[in-house]
C-alpha positions as CSV (number, residue, x, y, z in Angstrom):
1,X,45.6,92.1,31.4
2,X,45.0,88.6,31.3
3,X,41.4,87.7,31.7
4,X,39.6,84.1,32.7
5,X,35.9,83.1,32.6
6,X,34.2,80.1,34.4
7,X,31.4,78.8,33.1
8,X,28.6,76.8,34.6
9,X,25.2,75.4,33.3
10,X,22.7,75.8,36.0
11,X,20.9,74.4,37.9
12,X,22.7,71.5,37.2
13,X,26.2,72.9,38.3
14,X,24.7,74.8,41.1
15,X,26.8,73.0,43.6
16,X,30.0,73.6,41.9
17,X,28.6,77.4,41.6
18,X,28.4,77.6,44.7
19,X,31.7,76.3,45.8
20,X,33.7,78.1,43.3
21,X,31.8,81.4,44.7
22,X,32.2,81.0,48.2
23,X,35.7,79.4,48.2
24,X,36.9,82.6,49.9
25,X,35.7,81.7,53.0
26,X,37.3,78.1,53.0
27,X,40.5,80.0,52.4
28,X,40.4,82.7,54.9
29,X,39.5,79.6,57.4
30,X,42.3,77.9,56.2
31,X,44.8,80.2,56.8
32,X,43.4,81.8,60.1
33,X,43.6,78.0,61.4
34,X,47.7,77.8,60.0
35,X,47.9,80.9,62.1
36,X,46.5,80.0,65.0
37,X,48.1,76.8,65.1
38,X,51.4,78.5,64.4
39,X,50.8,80.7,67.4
40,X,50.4,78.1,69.7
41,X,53.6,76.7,68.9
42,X,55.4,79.8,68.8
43,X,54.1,81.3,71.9
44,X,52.7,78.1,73.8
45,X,49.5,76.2,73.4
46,X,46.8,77.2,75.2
47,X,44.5,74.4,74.3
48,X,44.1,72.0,77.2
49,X,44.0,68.7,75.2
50,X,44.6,67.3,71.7
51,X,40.8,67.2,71.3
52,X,40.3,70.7,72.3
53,X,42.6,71.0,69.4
54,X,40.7,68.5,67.0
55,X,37.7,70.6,67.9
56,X,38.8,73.9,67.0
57,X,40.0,73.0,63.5
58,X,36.6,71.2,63.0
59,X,35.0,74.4,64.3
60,X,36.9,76.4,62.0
61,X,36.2,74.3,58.7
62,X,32.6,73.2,59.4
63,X,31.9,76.9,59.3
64,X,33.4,77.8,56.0
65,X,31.8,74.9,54.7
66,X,28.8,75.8,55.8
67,X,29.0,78.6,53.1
68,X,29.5,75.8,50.2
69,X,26.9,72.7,50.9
């Protein structure tokens, strides 16, 4: 089975650490904002403006973010 290691000299990569461990959460945001958004279009938006809209996906990525910086 094919194996990979990342390596990274800390404390000065700490940031970069930390990104590459928590990019999980970045992509589950990613994709649960795609879904949403898909939704909407599907089935009808329920948001009441654009900037409801511009709010959410903010919302949604400042939070997984939050796990990186």
């Amino acid at each position: 089975m094919p194996r990979a290691t990342i390596e990274f000299n800390l404390p000065e990569e700490q940031e970069e650490f930390k990104m590459v461990s928590n990019i999980g959460h970045l992509s589950s945001s990613i994709c649960a904002v795609d879904n949403r958004m898909r939704s909407e279009l599907k089935h009808g938006l329920t948001f009441e403006s654009p900037e409801e809209v511009c709010e959410y996906v903010r919302s949604e990525l400042c939070e997984a973010l939050s796990y990186i910086y």
